[in-house]
N, C-alpha and C positions, 0 to 999 in steps of 0.2 A: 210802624205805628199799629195799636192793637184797632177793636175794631168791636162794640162800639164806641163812638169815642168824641160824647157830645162837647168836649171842652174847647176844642180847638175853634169852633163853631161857634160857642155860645163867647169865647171870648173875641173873636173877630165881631159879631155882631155888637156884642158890648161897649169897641173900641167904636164903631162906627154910629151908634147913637150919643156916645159923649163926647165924641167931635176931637179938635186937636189935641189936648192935654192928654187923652186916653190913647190917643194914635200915637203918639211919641213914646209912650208908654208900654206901647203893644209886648216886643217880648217880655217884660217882665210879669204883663197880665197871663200870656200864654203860657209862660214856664209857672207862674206861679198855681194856675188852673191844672195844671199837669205834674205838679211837685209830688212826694211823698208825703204817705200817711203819717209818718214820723220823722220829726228832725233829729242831729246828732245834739248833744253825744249820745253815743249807744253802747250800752252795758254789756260787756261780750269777756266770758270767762279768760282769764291768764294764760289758759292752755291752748283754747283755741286761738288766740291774738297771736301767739306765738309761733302756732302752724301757718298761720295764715300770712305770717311776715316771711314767711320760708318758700312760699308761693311765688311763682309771676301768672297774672291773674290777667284773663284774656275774656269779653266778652264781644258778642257780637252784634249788637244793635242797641243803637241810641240814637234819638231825633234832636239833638242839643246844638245841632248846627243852624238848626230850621228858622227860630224864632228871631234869632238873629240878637241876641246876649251874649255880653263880651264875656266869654269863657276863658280868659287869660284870669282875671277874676276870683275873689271869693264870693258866692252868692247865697241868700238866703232863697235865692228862688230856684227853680226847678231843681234835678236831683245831679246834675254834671255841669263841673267847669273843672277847669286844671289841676286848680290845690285839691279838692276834694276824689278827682282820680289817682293823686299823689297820696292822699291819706289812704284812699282803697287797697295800695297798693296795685294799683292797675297799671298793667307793662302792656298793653296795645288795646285799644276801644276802636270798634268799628261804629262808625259814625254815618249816618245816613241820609239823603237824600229824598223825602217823600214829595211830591210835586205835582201831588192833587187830592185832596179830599172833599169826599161829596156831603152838602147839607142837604136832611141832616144825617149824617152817618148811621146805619143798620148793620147787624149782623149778615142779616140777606137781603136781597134784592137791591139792590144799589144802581141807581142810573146812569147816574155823574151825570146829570144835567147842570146842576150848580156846585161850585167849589170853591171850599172855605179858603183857601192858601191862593184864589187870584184877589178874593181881599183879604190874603192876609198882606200879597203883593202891593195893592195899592195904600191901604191904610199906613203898611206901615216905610211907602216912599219908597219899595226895592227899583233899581231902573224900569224905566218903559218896557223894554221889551220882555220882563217877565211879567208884563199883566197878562198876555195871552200866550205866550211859549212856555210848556214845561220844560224843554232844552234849554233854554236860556235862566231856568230855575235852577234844575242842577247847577251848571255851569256857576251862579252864583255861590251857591252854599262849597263848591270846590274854590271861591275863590275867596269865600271865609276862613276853610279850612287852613289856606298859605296864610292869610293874612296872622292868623293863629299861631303857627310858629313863629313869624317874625315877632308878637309879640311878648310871645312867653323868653325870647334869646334862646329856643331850641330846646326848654324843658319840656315840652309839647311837639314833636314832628309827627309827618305824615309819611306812613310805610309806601313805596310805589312798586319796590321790587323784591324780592329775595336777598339783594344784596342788602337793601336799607336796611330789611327786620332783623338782617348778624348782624350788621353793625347796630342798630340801634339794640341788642339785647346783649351786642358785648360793651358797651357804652354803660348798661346798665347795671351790668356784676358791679364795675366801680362804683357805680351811681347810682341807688334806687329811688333819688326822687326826680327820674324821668319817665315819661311814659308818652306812646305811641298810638297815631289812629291810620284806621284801613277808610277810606271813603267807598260806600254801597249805595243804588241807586234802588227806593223804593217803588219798584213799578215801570214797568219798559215802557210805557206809559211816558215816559221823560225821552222818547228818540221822536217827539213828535211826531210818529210814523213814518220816519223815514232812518232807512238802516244805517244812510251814510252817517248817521249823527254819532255812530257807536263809536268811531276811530277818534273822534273828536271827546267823547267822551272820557276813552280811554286814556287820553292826551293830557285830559284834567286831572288825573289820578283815580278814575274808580274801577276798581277792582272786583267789585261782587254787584252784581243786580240780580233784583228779584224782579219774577217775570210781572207779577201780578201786584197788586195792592188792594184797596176797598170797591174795585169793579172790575168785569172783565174789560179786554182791549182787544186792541187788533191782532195783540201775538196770542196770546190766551186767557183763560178764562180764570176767575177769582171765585173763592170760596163766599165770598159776598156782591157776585155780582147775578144779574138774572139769569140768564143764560149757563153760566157757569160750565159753559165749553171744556174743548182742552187746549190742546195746542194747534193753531193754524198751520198753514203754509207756511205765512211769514215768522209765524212761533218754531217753526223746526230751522228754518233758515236761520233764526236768531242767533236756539240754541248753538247751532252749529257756529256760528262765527266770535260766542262768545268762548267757548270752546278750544278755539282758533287763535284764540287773543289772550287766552289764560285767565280768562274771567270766570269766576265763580258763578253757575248759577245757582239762586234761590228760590225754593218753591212755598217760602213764610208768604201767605195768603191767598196761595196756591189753590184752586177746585181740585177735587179729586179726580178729574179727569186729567187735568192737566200733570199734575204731580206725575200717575201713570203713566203717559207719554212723555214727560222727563225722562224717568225711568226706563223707558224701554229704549230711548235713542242715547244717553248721554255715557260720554265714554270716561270721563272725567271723574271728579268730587262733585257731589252733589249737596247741598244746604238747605236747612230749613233754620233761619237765623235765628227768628223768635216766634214760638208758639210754644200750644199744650201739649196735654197727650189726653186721649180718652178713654184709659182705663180708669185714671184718677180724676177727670176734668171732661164729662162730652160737652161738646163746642161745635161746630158748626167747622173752625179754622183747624182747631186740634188734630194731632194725629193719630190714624191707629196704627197698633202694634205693627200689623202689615208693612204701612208703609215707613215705622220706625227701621223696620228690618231691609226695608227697599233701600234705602237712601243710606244705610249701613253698607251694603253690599254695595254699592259706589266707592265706598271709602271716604265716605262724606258724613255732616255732624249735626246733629241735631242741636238748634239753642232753646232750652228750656225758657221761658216766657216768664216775669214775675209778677203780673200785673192779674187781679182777681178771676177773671176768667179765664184767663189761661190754667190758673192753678186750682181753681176754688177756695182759695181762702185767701187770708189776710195776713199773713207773718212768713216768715222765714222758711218755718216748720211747712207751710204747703207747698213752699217751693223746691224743698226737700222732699218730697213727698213725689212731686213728680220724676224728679231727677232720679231716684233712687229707683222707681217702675220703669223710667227706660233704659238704664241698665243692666235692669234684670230681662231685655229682653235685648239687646243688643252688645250688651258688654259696655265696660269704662272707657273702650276707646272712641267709642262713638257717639258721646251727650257731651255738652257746652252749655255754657250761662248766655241768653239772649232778653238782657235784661228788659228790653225796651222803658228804658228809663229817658226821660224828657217826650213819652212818646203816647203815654196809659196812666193817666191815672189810680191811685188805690198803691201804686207800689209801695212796698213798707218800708223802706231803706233810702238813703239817697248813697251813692258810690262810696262814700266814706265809711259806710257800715257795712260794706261788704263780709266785713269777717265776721257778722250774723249767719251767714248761709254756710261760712264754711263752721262755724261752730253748729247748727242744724243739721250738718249732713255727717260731722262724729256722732251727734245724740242715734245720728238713723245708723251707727253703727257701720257706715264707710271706714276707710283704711287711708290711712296717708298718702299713698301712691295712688289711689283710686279716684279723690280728694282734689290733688295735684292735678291730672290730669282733666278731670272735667273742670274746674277752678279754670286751668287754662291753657296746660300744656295740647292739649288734644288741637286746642287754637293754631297753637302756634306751633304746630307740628305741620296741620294743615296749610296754613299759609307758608311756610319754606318750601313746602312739596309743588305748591300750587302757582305761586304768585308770578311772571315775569322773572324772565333771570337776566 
């Protein structure tokens, strides 16, 4: 989730002043408060449509598990459910797990004394124990995700290993109206403070966590939170065990001290799912050049952000705009799409318009194989290299 990001907020309080008809109601208040600035269809030139169906298009952040909308579904509300990843042509969506936000959400200083997602828990009826456990919040939205495949009959699965993501991309040469999600957990923030919780995690299929989200924690410190630390004790022990377990770590909402101390310990790929960049976009969460080139020299991938402040603008063309500056300073193999779609409002697409950005990023005079690869091979290069074998 981007950051700031009164919606989630303003719609949980919404549902709790109109009582139970709004409460049953909640995801589709939630997704529809966080939807795109534009709905389909979307007018996208012959050429581009064409490249873009020659694609397998891999993105790495979406909160569309969260609100709890049946995304087997076609929906007018938020910007992801099934059919619409299948019109994107999207061959694996990482899908994410956030499991606390604070009212009311700031770009800094954040306390997390109150948090909008324990009512979003209670209003909208998730079991007991996720009124006060962010483990037990994960653990639910992984048990949306299965519930997800069973009901799409497997045009929708969940990648767990290396073996799944060959198989499901050789499923796909046949097939291209399947597609695939990675489960990430937003914020370590979800092991309740307790490390044992990560095997268990692991257990439910997540694959990438980001240490931080809209506060700092016990493991490290958040670009929105006060403190904005780096990494603890318990934060280097983490890193290490996720390390250890083949988990991805991310440093999207990351302090800059923390990011640093990633960097200096992690022996892996390192991530930054979705944010900016601050040659095109200063931000408070954005990245600079520095540490675009840090997290490069990991072997790891930057996901461009589409959402107004990540990018500064409103269409396609800013989010090409970013893409194309980090680039040019880290090369093609190291940028990704992190659309945080269902996560920010303002974004100008919903999934099915995807082949807006890849027509934005021919006008910016990119190269088909350049195109290809931040679109989504770079993704999915990463995860075969990375995932559990």
């Amino acid at each position: 989730m981007a950051a700031p990001k009164p919606a989630l907020a303003v719609a949980a309080v919404a549902a709790l002043r109109a009582g139970g008809l709004a409460t049953r109601a909640l995801p589709a208040l939630i997704s529809r408060s966080l939807g795109p600035a534009a709905r389909p269809p979307y007018r996208v030139s012959p050429g581009a449509r064409a490249l873009h169906e020659r694609l397998r298009i891999a993105d790495l952040h979406a909160d569309s598990l969260l609100p709890g909308r049946d995304l087997a579904l076609r929906s007018r509300s938020g910007s992801i459910d099934v059919p619409r990843l299948l019109d994107g042509n999207v061959a694996v969506q990482v899908l994410s797990a956030a499991t606390a936000f604070p009212i009311p959400p700031r770009m800094e200083g954040n306390d997390g004394r109150r948090d909008a997602i324990t009512a979003l828990a209670v209003l909208g009826r998730w079991p007991r124990r996720t009124w006060r456990s962010r483990f037990a919040r994960a653990l639910l939205v992984a048990e949306r995700a299965r519930r997800l495949e069973a009901a799409t009959d497997r045009r929708f699965v969940v990648v767990r290993s290396a073996g799944d993501l060959a198989a499901h991309l050789a499923r796909r040469e046949a097939d291209g109206r399947i597609a695939a999600g990675v489960l990430s957990i937003e914020g370590a923030h979800a092991l309740d403070g307790d490390l044992a919780n990560l095997r268990l995690l692991v257990e439910a299929g997540y694959r990438i966590l980001g240490l931080t989200h809209l506060g700092d924690n016990e493991f490290a410190g958040s670009a929105h939170g006060l403190a904005r630390h780096g990494l603890t004790p318990l934060g280097r022990d983490l890193v290490a065990r996720l390390e250890a377990s083949s988990i991805l770590v991310d440093v999207a909402h990351a302090s800059v001290r923390t990011i640093d101390d990633v960097l200096t310990v992690a022996s892996r790929p390192v991530i930054a799912s979705h944010t900016g960049v601050t040659a095109t976009c200063p931000s408070p969460r954005n990245l600079s050049d520095a540490q675009l080139r840090g997290i490069a020299a990991t072997g790891g991938v930057v996901g461009i952000g589409f959402w107004p402040t990540a990018t500064c603008g409103h269409d396609a063309a800013a989010i090409a705009r970013s893409i194309v500056h980090a680039i040019s300073i880290v090369g093609p193999d190291h940028v990704a799409l992190g659309s945080d779609f269902d996560g920010a409002p303002g974004i100008p697409f919903d999934a099915s318009g995807l082949a807006l950005l890849t027509e934005a990023l021919l006008a910016d005079g990119l190269d088909e194989a350049a195109i290809r690869r931040v679109m989504g091979e770079n993704v999915l290069t990463l995860l075969a290299r990375t995932l559990p074998s």
